[in-house]
DRENDO-1510 file (C-alpha; in Angstrom, 1 decimal, always signed):
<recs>
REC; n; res; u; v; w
REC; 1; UNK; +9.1; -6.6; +13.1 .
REC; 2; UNK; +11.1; -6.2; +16.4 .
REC; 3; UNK; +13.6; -9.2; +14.5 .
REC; 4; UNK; +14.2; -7.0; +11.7 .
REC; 5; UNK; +15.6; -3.8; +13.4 .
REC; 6; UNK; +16.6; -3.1; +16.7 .
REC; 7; UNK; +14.5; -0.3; +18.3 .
REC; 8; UNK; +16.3; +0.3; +20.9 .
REC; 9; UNK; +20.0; +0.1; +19.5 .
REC; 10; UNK; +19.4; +3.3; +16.7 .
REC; 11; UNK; +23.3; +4.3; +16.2 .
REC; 12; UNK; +22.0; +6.8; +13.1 .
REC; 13; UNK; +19.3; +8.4; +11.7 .
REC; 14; UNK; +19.2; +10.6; +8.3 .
REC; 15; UNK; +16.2; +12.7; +7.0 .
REC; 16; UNK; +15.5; +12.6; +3.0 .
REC; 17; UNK; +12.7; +14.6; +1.2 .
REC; 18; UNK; +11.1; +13.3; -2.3 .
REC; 19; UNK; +10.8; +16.3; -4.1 .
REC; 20; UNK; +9.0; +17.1; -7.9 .
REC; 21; UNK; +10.5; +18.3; -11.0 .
REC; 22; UNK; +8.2; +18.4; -13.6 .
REC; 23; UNK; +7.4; +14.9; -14.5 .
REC; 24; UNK; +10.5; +13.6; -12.6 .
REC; 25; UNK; +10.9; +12.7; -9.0 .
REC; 26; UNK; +14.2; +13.1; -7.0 .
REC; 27; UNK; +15.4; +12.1; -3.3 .
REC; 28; UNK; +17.8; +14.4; -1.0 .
REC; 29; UNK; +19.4; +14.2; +2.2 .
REC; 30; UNK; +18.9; +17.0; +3.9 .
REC; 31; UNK; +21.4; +18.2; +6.7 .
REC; 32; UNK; +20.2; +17.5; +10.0 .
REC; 33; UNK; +21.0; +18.6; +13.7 .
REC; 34; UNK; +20.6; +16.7; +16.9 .
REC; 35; UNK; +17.1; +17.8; +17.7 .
REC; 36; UNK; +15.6; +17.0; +14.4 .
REC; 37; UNK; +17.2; +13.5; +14.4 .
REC; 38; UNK; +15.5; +12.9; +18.1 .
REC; 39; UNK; +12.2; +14.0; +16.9 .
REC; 40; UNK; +12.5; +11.4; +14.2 .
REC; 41; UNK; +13.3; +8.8; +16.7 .
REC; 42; UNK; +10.3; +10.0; +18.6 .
REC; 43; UNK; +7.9; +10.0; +15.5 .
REC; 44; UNK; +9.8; +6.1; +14.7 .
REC; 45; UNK; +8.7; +5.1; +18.7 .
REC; 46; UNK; +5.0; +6.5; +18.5 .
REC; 47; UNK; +4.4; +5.0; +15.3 .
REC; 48; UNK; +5.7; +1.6; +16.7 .
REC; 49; UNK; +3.5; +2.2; +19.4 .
REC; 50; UNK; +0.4; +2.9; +16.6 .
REC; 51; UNK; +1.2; -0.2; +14.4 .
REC; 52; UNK; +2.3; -3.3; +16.3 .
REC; 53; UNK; -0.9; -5.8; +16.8 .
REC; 54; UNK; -1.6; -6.4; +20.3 .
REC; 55; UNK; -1.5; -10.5; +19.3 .
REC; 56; UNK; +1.5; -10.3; +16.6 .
REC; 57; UNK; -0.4; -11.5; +14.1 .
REC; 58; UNK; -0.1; -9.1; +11.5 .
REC; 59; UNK; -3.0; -8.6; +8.6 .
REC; 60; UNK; -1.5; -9.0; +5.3 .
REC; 61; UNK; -2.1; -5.8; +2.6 .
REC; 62; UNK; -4.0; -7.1; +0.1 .
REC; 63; UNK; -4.2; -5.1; -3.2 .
REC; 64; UNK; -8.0; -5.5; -3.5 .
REC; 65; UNK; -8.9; -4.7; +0.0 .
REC; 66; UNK; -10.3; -1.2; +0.8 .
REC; 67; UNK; -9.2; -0.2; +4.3 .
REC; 68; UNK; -9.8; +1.9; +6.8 .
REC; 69; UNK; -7.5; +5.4; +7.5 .
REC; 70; UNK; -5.6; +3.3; +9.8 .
REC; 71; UNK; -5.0; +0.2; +9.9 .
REC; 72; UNK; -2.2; -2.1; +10.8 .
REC; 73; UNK; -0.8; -4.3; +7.6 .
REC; 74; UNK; +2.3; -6.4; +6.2 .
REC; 75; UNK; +3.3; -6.3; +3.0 .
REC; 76; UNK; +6.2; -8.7; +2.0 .
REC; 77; UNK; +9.2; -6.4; +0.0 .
REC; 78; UNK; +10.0; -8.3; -2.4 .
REC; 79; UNK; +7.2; -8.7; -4.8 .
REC; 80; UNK; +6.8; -7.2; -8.5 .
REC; 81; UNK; +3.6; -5.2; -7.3 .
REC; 82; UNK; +6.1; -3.2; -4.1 .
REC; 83; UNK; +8.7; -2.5; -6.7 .
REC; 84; UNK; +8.2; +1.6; -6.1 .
REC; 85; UNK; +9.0; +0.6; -2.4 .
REC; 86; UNK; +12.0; -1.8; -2.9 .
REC; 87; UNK; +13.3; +1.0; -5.3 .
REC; 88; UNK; +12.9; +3.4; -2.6 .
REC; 89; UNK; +14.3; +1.0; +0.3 .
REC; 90; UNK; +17.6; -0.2; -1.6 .
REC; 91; UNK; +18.2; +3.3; -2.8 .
REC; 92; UNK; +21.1; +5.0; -1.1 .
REC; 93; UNK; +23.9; +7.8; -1.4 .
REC; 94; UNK; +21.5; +10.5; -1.9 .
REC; 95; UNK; +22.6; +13.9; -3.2 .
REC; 96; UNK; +22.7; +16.3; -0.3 .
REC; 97; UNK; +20.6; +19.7; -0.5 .
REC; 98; UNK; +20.1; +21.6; +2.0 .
REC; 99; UNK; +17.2; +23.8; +0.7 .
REC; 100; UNK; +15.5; +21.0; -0.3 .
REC; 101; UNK; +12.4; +22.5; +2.3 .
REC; 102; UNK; +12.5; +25.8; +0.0 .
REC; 103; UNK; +9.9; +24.8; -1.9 .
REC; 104; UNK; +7.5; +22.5; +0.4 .
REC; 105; UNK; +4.8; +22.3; -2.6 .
REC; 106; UNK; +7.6; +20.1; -4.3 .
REC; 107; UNK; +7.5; +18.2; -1.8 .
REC; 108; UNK; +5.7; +14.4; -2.1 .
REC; 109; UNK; +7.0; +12.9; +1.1 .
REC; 110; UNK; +9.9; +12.6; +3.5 .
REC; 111; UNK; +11.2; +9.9; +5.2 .
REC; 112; UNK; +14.0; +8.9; +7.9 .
REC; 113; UNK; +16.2; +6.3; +7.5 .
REC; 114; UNK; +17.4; +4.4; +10.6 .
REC; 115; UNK; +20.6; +2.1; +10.8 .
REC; 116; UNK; +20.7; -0.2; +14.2 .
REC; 117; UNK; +23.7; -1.5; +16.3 .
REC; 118; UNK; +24.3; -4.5; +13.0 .
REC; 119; UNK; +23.9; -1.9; +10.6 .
REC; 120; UNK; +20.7; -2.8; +9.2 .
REC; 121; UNK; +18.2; -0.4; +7.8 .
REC; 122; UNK; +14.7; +0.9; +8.2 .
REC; 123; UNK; +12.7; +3.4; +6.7 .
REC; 124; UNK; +9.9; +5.7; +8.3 .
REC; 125; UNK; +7.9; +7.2; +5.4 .
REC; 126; UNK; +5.6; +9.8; +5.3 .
REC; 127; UNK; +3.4; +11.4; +2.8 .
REC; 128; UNK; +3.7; +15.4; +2.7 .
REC; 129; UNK; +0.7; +17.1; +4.8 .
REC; 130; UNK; +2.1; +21.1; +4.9 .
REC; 131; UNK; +1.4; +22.5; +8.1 .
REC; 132; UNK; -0.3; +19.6; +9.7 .
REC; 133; UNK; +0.0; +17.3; +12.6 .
REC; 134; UNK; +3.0; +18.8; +13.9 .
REC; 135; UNK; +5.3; +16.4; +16.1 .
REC; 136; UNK; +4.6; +18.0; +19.4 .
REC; 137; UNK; +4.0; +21.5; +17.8 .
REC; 138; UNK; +7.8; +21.4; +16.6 .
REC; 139; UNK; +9.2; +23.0; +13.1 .
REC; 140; UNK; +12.5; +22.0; +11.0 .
REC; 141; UNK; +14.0; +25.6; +9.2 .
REC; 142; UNK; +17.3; +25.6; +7.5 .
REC; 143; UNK; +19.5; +27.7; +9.4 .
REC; 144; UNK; +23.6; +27.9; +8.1 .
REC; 145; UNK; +22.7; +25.2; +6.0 .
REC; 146; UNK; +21.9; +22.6; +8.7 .
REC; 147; UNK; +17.9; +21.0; +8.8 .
REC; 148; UNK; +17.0; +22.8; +12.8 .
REC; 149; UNK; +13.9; +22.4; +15.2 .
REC; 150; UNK; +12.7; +25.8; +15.5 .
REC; 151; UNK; +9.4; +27.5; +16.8 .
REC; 152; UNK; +8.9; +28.9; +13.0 .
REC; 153; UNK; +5.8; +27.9; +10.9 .
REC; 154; UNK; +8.0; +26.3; +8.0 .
REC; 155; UNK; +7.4; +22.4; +7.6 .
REC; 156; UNK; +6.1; +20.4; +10.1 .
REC; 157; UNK; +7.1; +16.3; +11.1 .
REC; 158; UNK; +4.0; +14.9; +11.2 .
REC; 159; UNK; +3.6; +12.6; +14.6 .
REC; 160; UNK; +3.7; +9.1; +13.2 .
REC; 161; UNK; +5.0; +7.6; +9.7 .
REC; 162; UNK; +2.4; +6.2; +7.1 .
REC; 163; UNK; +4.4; +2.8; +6.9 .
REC; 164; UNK; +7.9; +1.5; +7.7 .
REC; 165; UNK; +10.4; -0.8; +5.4 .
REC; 166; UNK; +12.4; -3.1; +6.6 .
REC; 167; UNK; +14.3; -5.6; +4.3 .
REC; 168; UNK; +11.9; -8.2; +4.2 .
REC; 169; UNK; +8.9; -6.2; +4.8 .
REC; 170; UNK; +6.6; -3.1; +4.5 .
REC; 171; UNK; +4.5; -2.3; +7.6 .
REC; 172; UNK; +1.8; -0.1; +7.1 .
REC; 173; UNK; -0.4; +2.2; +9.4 .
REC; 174; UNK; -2.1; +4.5; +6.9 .
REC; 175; UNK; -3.1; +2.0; +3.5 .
REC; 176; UNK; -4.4; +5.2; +1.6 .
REC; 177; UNK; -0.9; +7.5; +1.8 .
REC; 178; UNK; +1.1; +4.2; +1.6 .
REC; 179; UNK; -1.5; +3.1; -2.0 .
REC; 180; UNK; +0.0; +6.4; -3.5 .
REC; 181; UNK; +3.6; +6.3; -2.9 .
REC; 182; UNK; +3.4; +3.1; -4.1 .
REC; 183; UNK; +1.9; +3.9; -7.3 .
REC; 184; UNK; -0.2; +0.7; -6.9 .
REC; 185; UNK; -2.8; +2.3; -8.9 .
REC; 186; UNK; -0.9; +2.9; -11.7 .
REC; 187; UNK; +1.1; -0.7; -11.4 .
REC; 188; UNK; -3.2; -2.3; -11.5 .
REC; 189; UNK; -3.5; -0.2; -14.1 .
REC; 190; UNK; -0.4; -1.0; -16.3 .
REC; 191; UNK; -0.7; -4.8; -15.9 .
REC; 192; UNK; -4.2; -4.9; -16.2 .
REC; 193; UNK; -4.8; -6.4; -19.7 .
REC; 194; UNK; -1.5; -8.8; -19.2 .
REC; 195; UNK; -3.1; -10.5; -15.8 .
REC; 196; UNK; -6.5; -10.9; -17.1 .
REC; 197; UNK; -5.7; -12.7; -19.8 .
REC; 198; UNK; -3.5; -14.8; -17.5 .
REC; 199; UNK; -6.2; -15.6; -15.0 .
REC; 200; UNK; -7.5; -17.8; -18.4 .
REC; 201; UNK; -4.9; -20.3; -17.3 .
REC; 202; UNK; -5.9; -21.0; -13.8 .
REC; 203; UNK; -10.0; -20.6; -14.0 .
REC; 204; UNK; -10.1; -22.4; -17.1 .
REC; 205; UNK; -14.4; -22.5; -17.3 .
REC; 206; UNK; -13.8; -18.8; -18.0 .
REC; 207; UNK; -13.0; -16.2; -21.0 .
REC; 208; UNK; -11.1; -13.7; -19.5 .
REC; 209; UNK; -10.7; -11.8; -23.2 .
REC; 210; UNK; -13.5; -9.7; -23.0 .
REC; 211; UNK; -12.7; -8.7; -19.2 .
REC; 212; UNK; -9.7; -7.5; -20.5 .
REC; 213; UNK; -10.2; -4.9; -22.4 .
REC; 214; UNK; -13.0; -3.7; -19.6 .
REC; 215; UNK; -10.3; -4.1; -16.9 .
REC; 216; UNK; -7.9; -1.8; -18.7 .
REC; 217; UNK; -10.4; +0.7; -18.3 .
REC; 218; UNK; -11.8; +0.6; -14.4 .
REC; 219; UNK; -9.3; +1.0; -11.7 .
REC; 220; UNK; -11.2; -1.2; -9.5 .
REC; 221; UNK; -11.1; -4.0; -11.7 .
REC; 222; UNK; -7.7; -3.5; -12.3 .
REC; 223; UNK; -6.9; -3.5; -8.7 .
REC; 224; UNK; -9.2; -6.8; -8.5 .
REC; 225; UNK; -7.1; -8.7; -11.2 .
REC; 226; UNK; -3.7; -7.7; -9.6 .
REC; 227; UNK; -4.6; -9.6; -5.9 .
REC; 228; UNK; -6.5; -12.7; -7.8 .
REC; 229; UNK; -3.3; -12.8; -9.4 .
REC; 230; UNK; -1.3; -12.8; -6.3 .
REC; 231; UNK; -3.5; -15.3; -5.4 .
REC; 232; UNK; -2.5; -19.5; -5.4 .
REC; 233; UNK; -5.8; -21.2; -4.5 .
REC; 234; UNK; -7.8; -20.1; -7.7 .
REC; 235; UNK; -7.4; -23.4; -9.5 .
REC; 236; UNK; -9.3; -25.0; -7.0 .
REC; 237; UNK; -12.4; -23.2; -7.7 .
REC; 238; UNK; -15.1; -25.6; -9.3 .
REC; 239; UNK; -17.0; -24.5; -12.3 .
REC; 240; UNK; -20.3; -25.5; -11.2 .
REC; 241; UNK; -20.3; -23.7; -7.8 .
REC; 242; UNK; -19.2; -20.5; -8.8 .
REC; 243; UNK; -22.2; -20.7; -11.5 .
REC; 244; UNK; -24.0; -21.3; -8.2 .
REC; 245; UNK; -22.8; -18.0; -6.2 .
REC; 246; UNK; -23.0; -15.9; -9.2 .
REC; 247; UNK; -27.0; -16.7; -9.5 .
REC; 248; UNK; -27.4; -16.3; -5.6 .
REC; 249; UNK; -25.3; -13.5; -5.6 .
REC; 250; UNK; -26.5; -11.6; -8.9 .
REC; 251; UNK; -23.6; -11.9; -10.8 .
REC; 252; UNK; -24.9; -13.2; -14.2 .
REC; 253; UNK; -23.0; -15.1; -16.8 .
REC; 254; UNK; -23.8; -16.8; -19.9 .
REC; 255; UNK; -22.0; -19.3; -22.4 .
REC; 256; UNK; -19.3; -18.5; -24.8 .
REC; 257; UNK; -18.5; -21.8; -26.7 .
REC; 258; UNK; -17.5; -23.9; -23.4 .
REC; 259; UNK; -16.4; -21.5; -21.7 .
REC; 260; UNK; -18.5; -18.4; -19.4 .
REC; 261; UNK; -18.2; -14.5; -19.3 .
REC; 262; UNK; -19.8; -12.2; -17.3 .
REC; 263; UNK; -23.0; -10.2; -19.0 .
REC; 264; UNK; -22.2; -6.3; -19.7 .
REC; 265; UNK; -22.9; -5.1; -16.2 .
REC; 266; UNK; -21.8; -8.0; -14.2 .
REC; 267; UNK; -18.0; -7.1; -14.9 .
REC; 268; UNK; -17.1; -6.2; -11.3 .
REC; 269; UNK; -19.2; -8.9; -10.0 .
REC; 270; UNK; -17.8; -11.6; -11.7 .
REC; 271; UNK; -14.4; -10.1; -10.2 .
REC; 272; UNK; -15.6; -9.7; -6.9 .
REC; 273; UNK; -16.6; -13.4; -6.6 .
REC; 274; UNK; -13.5; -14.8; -7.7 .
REC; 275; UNK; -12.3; -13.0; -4.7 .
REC; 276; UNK; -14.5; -14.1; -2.5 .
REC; 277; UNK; -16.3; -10.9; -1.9 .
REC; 278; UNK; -19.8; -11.7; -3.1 .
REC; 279; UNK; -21.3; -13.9; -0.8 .
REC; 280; UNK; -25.4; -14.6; +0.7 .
REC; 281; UNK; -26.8; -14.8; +4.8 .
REC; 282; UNK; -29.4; -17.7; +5.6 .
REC; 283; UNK; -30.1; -16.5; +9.4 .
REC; 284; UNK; -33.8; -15.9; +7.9 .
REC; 285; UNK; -36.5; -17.6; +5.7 .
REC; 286; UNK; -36.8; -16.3; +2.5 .
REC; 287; UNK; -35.0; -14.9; -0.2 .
REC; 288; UNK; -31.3; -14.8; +1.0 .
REC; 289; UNK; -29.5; -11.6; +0.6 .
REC; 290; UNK; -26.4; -11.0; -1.2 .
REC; 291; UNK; -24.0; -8.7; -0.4 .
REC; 292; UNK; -20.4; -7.6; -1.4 .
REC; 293; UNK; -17.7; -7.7; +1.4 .
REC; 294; UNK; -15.1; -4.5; +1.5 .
REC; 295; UNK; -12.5; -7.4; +3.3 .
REC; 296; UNK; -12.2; -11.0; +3.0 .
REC; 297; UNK; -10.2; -11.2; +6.4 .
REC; 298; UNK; -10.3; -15.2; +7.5 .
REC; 299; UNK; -11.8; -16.0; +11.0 .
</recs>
């Protein structure tokens, strides 16, 4: 992260609010004075402080995963399923509005945008909480037009962002806020039928035309099919030992000409084990237990 930005070398820093009308969705710059532009820094430093892994190695988000309240993730940019956040990153020349705060229950989320010492950007997002986890027990009011700090109960910085964007990357520290201004449920959702079908052409021993139509329906298949189709190592899954996990693991299957689909029930499961989130324990004798893993995070 720390070679995509320079921390320490901030030359500017703006504050833009997402704001609701109707159906439709509109960014602002809002007029700033000194003090709210260092509490943004501030908010930017203790997030850092919240996010970086202690080893570097970042986790990658993963689309299927579902993760704690806080956890620390990389997402690359550039992909079709961040295209809410590349929208949002390479947007700029916002229309000015001072009483953009007038309203805070138009308010979706805010975010700073930060330009270092080679003029490169980053973005500190933050999903709207009204009148919660204030920044050091500060407030921003509009006064002759200019965003203020001000001992006033009127909007609240919260004390760290939900992810940052950098031009290569998205860094999260709260998956949940960062899934919805993302819209990554309603990107699943929207590709649903599309990907399914296209899984047919990498696990060829299954029908994937039945599981479409079910995968249109369920957000957690949909959100299944869009990371197995993020993923490149599907081909070399072998026919004969997922039949293998699916009995051990109680996925059950049957034959459909040459090819296998999941029984009515085992929809999820079927999805799950391409994923590699079905899987059995042999620490005992006996009957090995299955179970179905909320991460698939190598060792």
């Amino acid at each position: 992260m720390r070679d995509e930005f320079s921390f320490r070398q901030i030359q500017s820093v703006e504050f833009c609010v997402n704001l609701t009308a109707g159906d439709a969705r509109t960014s602002y710059l809002v007029p700033t004075d000194q003090s709210v532009q260092d509490a943004l820094t501030q908010v930017l430093n203790a997030t850092l402080a919240e996010i970086e892994p202690e080893d570097g190695d970042w986790a990658p988000y993963e689309l299927s995963e579902k993760y704690a309240a806080r956890e620390a993730l990389r997402a690359v940019l550039d992909t079709e399923e961040m295209a809410v956040i590349h929208a949002l990153y390479a947007d700029e020349g916002w229309d000015m509005n001072s009483t953009a705060l007038a309203d805070p229950t138009r308010l979706v989320y805010y975010f700073g945008v930060f330009r270092d010492d080679q003029d490169r950007k980053l973005l500190g997002v933050r999903q709207a909480t009204q009148f919660k986890g204030a920044f050091k027990g500060r407030f921003l009011s509009v006064i002759d037009d200019t965003l203020r700090m001000v001992p006033d109960r009127i909007f609240k910085l919260d004390n760290q962002f939900d992810f940052l964007i950098t031009a290569s990357h998205i860094y999260v520290l709260h998956p949940t806020a960062f899934e919805r201004i993302a819209e990554l449920e309603a990107f699943a959702s929207a590709k649903a039928r599309e990907m399914t079908v296209a899984l047919g052409a990498t696990v060829k021993f299954l029908d994937f035309t039945g599981l479409a139509g079910y995968v249109g329906k369920h957000k957690r298949a949909a959100k299944l099919v869009a990371a197995l189709n993020a993923r490149g190592d599907l081909s070399a899954i072998k026919r004969s030992m997922f039949c293998k996990a699916a009995d051990e693991t109680g996925v059950e299957l049957e034959k459909a000409g040459r090819k296998m689909v999941p029984r009515k029930g085992s929809e999820i499961g079927c999805l799950e084990l391409l994923d590699d989130r079905r899987y059995t324990t042999t620490l005992k004798p006996g009957t090995k237990p299955a179970f179905v893993a909320s991460s698939r995070r190598q060792i």
